[in-house]
Backbone as JSON Lines, residues from 0, in Angstrom:
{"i":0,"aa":"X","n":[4.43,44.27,-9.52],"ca":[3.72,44.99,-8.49],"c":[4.39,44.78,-7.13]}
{"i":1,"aa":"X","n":[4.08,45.81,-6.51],"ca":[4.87,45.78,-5.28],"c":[3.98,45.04,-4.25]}
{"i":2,"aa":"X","n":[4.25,44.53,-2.96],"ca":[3.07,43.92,-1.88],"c":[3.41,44.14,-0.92]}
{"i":3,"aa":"X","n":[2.53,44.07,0.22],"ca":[2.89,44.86,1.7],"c":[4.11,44.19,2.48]}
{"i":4,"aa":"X","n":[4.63,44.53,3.28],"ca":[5.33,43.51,4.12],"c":[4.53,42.42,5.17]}
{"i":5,"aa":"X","n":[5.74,41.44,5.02],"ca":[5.27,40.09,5.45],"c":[5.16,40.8,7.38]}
{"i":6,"aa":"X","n":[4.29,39.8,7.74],"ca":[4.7,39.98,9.47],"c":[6.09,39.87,10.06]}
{"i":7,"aa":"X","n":[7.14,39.19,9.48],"ca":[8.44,39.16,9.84],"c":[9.1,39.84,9.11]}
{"i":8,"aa":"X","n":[8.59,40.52,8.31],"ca":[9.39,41.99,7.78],"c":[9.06,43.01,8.76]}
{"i":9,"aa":"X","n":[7.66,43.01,9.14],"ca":[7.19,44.08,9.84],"c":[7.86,44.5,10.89]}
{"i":10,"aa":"X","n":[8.23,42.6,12.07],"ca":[9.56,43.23,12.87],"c":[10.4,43.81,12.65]}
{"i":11,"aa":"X","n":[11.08,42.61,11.86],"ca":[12.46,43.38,11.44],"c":[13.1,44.38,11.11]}
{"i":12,"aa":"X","n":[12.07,45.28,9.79],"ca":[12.53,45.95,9.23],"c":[11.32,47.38,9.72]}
{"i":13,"aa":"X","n":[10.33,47.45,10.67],"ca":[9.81,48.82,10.75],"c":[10.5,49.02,12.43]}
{"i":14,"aa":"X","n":[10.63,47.84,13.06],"ca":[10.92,47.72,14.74],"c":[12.15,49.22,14.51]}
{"i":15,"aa":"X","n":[13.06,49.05,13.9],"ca":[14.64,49.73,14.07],"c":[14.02,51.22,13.46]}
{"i":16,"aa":"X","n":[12.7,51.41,12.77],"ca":[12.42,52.63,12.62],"c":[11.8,53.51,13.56]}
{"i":17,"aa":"X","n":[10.88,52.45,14.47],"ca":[9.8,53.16,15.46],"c":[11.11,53.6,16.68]}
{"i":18,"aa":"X","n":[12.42,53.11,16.63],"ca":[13.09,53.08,17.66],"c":[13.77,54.78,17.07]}
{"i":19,"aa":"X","n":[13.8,55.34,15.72],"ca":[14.28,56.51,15.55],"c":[13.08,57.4,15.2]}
{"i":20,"aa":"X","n":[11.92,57.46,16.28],"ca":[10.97,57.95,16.11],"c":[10.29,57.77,14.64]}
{"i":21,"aa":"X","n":[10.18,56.95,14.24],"ca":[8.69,56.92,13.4],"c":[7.39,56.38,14.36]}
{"i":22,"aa":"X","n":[6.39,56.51,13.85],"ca":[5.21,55.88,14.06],"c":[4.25,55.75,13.04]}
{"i":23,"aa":"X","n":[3.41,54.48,13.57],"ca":[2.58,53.82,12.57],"c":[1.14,54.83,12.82]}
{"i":24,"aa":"X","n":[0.83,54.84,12.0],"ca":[-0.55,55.4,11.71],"c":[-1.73,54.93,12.21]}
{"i":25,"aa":"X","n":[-2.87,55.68,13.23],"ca":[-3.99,54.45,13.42],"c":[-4.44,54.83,12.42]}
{"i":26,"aa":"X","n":[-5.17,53.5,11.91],"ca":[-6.29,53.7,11.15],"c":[-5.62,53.32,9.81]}
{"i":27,"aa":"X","n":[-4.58,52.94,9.71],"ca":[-3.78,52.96,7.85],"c":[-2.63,52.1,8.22]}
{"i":28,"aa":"X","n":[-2.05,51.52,7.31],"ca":[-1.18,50.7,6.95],"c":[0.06,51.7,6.46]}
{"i":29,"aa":"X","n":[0.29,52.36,7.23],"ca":[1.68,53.37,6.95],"c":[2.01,54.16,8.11]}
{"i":30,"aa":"X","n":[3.3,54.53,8.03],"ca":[4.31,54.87,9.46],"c":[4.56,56.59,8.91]}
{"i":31,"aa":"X","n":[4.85,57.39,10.16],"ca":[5.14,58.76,10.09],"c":[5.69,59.25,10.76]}
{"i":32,"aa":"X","n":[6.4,60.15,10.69],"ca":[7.64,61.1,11.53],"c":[7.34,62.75,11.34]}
{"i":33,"aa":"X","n":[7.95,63.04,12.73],"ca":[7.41,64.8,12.22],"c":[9.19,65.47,12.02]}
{"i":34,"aa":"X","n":[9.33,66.51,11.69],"ca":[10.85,67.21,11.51],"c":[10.63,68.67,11.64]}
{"i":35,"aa":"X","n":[11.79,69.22,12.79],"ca":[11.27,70.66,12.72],"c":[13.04,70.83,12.7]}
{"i":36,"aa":"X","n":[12.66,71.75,11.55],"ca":[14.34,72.87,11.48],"c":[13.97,74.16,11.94]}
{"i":37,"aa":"X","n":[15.71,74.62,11.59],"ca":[15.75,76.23,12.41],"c":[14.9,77.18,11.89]}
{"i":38,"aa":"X","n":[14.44,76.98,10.53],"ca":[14.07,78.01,9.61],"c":[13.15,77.32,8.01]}
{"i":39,"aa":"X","n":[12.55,78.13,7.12],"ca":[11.68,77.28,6.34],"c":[12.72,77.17,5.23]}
{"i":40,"aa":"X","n":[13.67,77.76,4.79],"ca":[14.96,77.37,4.22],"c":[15.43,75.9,4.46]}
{"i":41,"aa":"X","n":[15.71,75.99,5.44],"ca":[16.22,74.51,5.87],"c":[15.24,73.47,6.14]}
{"i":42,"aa":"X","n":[14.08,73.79,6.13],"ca":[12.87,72.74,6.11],"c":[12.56,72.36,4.09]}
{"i":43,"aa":"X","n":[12.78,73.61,3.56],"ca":[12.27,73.45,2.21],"c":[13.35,72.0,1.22]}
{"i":44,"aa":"X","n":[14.79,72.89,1.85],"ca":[15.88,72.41,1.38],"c":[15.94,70.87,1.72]}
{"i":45,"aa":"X","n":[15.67,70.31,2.87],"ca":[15.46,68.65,2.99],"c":[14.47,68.31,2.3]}
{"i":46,"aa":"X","n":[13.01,68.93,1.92],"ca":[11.97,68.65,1.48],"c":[12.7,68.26,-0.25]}
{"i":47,"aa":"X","n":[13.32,69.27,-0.38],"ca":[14.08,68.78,-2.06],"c":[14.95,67.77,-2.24]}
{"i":48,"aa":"X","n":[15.84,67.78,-1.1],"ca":[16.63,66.29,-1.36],"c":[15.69,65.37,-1.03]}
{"i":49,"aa":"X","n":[14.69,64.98,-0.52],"ca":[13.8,64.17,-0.34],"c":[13.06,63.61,-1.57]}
{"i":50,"aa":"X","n":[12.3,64.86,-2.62],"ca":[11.63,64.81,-3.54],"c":[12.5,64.3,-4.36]}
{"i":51,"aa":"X","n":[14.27,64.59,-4.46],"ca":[14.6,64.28,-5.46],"c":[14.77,62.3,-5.48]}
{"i":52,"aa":"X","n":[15.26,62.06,-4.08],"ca":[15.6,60.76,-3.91],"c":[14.06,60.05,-4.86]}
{"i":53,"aa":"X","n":[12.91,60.32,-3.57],"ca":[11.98,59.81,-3.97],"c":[11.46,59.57,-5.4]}
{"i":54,"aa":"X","n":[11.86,60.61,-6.44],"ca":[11.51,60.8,-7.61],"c":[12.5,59.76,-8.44]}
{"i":55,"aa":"X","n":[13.37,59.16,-8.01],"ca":[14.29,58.49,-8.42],"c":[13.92,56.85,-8.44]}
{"i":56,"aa":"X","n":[13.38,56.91,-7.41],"ca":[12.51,55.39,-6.7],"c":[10.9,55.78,-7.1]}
{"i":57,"aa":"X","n":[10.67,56.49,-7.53],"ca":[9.23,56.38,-7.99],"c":[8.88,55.94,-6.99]}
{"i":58,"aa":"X","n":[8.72,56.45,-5.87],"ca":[7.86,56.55,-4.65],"c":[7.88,57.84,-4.05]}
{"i":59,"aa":"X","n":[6.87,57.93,-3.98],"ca":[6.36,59.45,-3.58],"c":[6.2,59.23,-2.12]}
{"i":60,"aa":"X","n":[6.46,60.29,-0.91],"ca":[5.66,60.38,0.02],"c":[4.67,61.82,0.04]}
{"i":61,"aa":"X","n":[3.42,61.27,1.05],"ca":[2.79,62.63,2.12],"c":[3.03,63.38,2.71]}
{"i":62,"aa":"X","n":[3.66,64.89,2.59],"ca":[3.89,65.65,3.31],"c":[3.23,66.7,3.46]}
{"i":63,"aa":"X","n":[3.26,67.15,4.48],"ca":[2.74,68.6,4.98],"c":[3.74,69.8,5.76]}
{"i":64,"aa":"X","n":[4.03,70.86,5.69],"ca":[5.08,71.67,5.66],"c":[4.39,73.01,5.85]}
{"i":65,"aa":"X","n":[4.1,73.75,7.21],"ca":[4.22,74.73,7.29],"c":[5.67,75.46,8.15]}
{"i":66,"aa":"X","n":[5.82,76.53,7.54],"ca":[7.78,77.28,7.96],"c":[8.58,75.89,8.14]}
{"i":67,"aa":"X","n":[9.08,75.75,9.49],"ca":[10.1,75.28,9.76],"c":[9.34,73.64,9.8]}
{"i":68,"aa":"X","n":[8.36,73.53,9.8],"ca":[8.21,71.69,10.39],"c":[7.61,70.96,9.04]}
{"i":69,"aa":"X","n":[7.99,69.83,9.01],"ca":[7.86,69.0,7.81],"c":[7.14,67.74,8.51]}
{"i":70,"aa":"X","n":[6.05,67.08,8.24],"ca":[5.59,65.92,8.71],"c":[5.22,64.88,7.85]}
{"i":71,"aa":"X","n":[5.96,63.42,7.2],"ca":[5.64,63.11,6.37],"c":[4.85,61.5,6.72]}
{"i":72,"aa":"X","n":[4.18,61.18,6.15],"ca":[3.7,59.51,6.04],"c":[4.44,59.08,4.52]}
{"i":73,"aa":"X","n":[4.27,57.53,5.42],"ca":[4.97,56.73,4.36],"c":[3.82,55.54,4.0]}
{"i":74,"aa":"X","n":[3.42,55.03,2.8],"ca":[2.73,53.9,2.63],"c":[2.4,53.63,1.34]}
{"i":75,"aa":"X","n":[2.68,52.8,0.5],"ca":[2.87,51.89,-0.59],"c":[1.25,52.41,-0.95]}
{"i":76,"aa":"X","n":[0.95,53.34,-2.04],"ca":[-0.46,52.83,-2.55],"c":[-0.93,52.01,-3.64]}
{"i":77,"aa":"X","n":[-0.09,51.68,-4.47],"ca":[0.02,50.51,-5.09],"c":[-0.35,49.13,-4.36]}
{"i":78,"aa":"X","n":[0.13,49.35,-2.95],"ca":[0.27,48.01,-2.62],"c":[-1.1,47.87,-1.47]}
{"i":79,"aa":"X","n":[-1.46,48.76,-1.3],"ca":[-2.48,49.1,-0.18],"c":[-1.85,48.8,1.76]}
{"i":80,"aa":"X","n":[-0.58,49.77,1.18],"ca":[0.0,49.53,2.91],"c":[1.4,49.83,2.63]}
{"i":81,"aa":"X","n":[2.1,49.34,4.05],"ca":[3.44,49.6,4.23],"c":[4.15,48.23,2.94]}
{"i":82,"aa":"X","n":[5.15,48.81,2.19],"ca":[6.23,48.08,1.48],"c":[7.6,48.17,1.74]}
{"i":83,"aa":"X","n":[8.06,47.44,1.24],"ca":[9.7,47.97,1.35],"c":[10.57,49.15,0.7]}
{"i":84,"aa":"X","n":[9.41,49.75,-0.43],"ca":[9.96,51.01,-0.96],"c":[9.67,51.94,0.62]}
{"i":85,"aa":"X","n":[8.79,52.05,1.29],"ca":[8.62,52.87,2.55],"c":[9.33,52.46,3.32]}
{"i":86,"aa":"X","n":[10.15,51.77,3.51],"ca":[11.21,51.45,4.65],"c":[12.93,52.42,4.35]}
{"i":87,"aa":"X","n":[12.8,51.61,2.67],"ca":[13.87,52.29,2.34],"c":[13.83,54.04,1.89]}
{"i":88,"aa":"X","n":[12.67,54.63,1.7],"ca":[12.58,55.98,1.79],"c":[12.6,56.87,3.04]}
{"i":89,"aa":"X","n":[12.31,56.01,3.97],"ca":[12.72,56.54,5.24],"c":[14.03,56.52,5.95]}
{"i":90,"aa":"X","n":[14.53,55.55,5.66],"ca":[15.96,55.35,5.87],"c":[16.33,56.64,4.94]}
{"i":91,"aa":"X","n":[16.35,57.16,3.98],"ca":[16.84,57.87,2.99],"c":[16.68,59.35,3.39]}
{"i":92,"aa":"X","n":[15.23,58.94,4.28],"ca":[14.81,60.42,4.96],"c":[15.54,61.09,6.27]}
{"i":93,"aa":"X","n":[15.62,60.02,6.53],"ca":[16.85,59.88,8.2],"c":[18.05,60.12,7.95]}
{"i":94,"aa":"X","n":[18.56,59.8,6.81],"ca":[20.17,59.94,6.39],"c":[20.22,61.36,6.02]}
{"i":95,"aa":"X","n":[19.06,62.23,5.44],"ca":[19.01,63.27,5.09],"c":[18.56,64.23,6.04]}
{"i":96,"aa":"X","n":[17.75,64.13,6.8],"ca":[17.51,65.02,8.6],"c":[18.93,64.84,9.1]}
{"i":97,"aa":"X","n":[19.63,64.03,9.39],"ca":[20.78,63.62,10.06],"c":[21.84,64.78,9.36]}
{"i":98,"aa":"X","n":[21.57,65.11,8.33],"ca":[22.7,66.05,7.68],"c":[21.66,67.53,7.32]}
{"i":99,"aa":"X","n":[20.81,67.91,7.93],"ca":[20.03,69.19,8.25],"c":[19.75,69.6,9.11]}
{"i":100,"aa":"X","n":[19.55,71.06,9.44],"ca":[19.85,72.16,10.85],"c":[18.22,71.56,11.09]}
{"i":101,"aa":"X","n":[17.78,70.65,11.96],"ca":[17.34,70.26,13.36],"c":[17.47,70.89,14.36]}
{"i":102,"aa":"X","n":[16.18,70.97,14.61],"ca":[16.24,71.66,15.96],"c":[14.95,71.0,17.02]}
């Protein structure tokens, strides 16, 4: 089973995310980012390399997607909160916005 992060994970490893725009959630034990592309093509098309990573790591995220904007949360429900599978799916998510028409 997976378990939340420790308080010195929490620095370490969410600090370098809130600094590439994520944010933590009130009210929940999970972090979120919004993404807007040029077009719903290019919003759909990250949404799939996303699903596919995720589907690979058996971690799913929350998204919501109308046309061009994608807004996802991240948070372990297994674990009841943020884990390290949500750190590293966001990193995965960032590497993948970073190589999509953003706007």
């Amino acid at each position: 089973m997976v378990s939340t992060l420790s308080q010195n994970e929490r620095v370490t490893l969410i600090d370098p995310l809130l600094k590439n725009r994520w944010f933590l959630v009130n009210g929940r034990d999970a972090i979120q980012k919004s993404f807007q592309f040029k077009d719903f093509q290019s919003a759909f098309g990250f949404m799939t390399r996303i699903a596919i990573a995720a589907d690979k790591m058996d971690h799913h995220p929350e998204w919501f997607n109308v046309y061009n904007k994608v807004e996802i949360t991240l948070s372990t429900h297994d674990a009841g909160g943020l884990s390290v599978r949500d750190i590293q799916l966001a990193e995965i998510i960032d590497n993948a916005a970073s190589n999509s028409d953003l706007i």
